[in-house]
C-alpha positions as CSV (number, residue, x, y, z in Angstrom):
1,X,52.5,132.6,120.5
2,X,53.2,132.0,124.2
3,X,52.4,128.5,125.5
4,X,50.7,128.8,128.9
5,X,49.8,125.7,131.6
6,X,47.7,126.3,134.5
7,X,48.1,124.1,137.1
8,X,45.6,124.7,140.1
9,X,43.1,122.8,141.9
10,X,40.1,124.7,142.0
11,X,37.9,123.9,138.6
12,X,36.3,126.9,138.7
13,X,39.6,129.1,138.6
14,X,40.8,127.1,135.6
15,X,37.3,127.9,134.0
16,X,37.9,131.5,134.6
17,X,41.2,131.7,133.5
18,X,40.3,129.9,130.4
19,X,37.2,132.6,129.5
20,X,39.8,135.2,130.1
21,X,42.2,133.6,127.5
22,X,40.0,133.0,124.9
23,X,40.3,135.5,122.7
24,X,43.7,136.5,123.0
25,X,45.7,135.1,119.5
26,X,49.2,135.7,121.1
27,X,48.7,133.7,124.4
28,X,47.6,129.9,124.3
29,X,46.0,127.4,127.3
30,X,48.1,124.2,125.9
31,X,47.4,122.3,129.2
32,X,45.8,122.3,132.5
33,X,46.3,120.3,135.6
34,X,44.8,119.9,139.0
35,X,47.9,119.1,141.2
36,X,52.0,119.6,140.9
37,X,52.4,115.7,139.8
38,X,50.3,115.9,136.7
39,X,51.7,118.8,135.8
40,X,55.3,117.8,135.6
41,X,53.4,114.5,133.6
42,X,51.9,116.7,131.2
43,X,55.6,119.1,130.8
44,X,56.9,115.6,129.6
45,X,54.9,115.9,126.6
46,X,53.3,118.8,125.9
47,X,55.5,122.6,124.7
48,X,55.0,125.0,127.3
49,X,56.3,128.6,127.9
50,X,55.2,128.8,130.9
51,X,53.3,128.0,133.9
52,X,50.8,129.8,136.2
53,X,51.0,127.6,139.4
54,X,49.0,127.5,142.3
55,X,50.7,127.3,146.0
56,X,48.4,125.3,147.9
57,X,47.2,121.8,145.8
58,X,47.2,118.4,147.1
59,X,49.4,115.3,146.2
60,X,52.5,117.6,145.3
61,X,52.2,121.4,146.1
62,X,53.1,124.5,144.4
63,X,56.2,124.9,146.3
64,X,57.5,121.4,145.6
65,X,56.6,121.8,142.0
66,X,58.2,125.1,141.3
67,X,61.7,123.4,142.4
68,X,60.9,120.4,140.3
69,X,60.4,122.7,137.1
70,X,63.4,124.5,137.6
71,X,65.8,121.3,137.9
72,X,64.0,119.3,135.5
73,X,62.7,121.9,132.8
74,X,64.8,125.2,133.5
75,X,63.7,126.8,129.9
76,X,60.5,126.7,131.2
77,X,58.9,130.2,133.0
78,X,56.9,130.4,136.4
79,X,54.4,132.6,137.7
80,X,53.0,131.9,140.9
81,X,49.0,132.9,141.0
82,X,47.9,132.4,144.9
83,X,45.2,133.9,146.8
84,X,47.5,134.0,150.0
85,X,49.7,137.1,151.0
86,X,52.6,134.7,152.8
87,X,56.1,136.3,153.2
88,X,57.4,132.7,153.9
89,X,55.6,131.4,151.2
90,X,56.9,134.6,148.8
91,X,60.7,134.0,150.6
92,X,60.9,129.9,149.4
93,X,59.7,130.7,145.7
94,X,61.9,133.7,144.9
95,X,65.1,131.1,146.3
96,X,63.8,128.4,144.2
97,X,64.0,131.5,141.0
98,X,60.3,131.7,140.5
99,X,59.9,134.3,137.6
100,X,57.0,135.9,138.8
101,X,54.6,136.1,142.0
102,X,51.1,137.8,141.7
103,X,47.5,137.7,143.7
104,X,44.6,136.0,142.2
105,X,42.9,138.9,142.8
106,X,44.9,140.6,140.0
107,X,42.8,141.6,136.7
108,X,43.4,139.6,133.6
109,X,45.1,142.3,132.0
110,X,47.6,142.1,134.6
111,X,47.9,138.9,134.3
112,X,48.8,138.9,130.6
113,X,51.3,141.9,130.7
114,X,52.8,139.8,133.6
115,X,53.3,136.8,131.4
116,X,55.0,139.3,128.3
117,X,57.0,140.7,131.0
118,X,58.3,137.6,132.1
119,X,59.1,135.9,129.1
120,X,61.0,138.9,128.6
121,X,63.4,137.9,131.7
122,X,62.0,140.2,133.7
123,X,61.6,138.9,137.4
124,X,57.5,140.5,138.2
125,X,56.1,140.3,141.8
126,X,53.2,141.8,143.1
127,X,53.4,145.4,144.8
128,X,51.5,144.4,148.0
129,X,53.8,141.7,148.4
130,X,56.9,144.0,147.8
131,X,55.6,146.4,150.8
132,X,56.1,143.8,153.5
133,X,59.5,142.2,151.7
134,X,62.3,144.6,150.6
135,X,65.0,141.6,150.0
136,X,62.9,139.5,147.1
137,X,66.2,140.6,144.7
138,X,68.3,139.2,147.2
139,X,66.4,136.0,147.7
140,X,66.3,135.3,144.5
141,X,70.1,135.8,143.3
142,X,70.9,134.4,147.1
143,X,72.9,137.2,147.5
144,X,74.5,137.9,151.2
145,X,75.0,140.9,153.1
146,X,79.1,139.9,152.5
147,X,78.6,140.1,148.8
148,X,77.0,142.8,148.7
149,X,79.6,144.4,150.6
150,X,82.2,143.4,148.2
151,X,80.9,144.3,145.0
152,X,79.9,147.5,146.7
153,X,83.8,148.2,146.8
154,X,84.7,146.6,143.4
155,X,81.9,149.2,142.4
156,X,83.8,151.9,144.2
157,X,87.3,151.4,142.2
158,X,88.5,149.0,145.3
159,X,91.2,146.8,144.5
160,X,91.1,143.1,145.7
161,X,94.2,143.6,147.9
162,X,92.1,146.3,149.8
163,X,89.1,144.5,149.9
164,X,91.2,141.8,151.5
165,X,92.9,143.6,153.7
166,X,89.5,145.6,155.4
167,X,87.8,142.7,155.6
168,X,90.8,140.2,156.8
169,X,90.7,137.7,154.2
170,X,93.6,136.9,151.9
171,X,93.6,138.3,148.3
172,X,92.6,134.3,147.2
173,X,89.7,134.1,149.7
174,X,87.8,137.1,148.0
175,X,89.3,135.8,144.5
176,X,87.3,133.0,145.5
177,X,84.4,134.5,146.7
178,X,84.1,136.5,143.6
179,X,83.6,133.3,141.4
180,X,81.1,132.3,143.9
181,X,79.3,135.6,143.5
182,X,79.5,135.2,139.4
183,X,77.7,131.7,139.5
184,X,74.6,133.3,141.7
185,X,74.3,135.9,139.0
186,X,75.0,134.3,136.0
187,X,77.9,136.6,135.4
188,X,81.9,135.8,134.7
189,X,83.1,139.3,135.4
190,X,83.3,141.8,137.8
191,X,82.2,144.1,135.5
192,X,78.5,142.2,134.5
193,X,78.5,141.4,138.5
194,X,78.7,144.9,139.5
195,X,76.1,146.1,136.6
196,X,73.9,143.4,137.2
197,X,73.3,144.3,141.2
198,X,73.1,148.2,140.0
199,X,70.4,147.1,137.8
200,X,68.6,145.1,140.7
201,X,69.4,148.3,142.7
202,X,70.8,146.3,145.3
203,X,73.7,148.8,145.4
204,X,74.4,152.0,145.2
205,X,77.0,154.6,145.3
């Protein structure tokens, strides 16, 4: 069974989201809260999978809270649930790793395969969202246009003296940048790195 928090500061979407929930045996409302601060209370002391969180709350918003969760409980899952279709807004959550970003317009049963998908590792954002932001892969992993570049060569057979000598670095500077590259991804070889961003489709050969 998945534990699931809503925090948002509208009663009447907690109500909803609560009749939609009701009767599904593998998804469970644990806790609700009306604002970022209680929620981050309530993570303290009650299990939770994951969290559908608001973006705009009072006392601590959703924002601020999304960072706070990933510092202070990093098992735990985020989707955000807004009603607002802000590319800044959508640019700060996917570089604070939120694990999902969908509308509140979306239907409950979008809502649930979102939250399977998810605690599956899979990062889920909302198409309409995805038509006016291209880079949400990048944003998320941090990823620049430089490291890209490089792991484009490694994925072409490159050696690093080549790489070094194109881009006029010495063979330790993109040694170093390499390792760099690994901790954004979560990777420790240039193997997984260049697999990884294949799978992302942030490169291509």
């Amino acid at each position: 069974m998945i534990k699931i928090m809503i925090v948002d500061d509208h009663p009447i979407y907690r109500d909803g989201l609560r009749v939609a929930f009701k009767d599904k045996k593998d998804l469970k409302i644990m806790a609700e809260a009306e604002n970022g601060k209680i929620a981050l209370q309530k993570l303290d002391t009650v299990e939770i999978d994951i969290v559908l969180l608001d973006i705009r709350m009072p006392v601590l918003d959703g924002i601020a809270t999304l960072g706070r969760i990933k510092s202070q409980f990093p098992k735990v899952k985020v989707i955000i649930l807004t009603g607002y279709e802000d590319v800044n807004v959508f640019s700060k959550a996917m570089s604070l790793k939120t694990d999902g970003f969908i509308l509140k317009s979306a239907t409950a049963q979008i809502i649930f395969q979102t939250i399977h998908d998810v605690m599956e590792g899979k990062v889920i954002v909302s198409p309409k969202l995805l038509r006016n932001t291209t880079d949400y892969r990048n944003l998320r992993y941090e990823l620049t246009d430089e490291d890209l570049d490089v792991l484009t060569r490694i994925a072409k057979g490159e050696r690093t003296s080549k790489i070094a000598g194109d881009l006029h670095f010495g063979e330790r500077t993109i040694k170093s940048h390499l390792t760099n590259i690994y901790e954004k991804l979560g990777v420790n070889s240039r193997v997984a790195a260049v697999a990884k961003v294949m799978q992302l489709g942030l490169i291509k050969l």
